[in-house]
Structures are given as structure tokens and as C-alpha cells.
N, C-alpha and C positions, 0 to 999 in steps of 0.2 A: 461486259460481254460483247456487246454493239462494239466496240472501239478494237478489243481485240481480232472481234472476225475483220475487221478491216485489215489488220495487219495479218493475221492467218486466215486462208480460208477454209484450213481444216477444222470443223465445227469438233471432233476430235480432240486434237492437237491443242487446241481453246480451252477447252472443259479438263483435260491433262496441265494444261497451264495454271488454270485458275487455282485449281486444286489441290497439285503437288509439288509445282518447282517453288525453290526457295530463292527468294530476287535478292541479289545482293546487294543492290544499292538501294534496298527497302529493309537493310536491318536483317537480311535470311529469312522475310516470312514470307506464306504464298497468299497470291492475292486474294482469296478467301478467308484469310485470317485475318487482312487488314480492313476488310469490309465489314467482317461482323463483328470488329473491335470501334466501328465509329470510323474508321482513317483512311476508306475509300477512297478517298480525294487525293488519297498518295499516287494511286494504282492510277486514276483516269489521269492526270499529271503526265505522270511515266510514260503511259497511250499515247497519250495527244502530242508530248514531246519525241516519240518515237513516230508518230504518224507524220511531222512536221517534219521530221526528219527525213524521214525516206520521201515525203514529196519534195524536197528540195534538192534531193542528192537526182530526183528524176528529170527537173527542171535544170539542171546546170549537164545534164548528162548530154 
């Protein structure tokens, strides 16, 4: 949750995410399904590679 308010900061928009969208490069599950199946570690991954991302695209901008 921490890693995605960094990327949104609709507290919202976070809690709709976690809960309903289906990520497609996680297989179509939503990140609450992969947390309480053990495989969190997919989702923080995902975060961190998408947080590294947008700091990089800010640093070359």
C-alpha cells in the first residue's frame, strides 16, 4: 500500500487498485489476491520497478 501511495496519491484510487483492477502482467489477478495467496512479492516488485521507473524518466527529463 506504502509503495503504491507513492505512485498515486489518491488514497482512493490505491484502495480501487488493490482491490479490483486485474494486472496483466501479474497473470489478471488484483493485487489483493496475490497477497493473500503467499505472492506479494510479485506486486512490491511491480511498485518498485514502476517507482524506479518514473524516477528515472524524471532524472533524464
Amino acid at each position: 500500500m506504502t509503495l503504491a501511495e507513492r505512485l498515486e496519491p489518491d488514497r482512493q484510487a490505491v484502495w480501487n487498485w488493490l482491490f479490483n483492477t486485474k494486472i496483466e502482467s501479474l497473470d489478471h489477478h488484483a493485487a489483493i489476491e496475490l497477497a493473500f495467496t503467499g505472492q506479494g512479492e510479485k506486486v512490491v516488485t511491480m511498485l518498485e520497478t514502476a517507482l524506479h521507473d518514473e524516477t528515472a524518466g524524471r532524472a533524464t527529463a
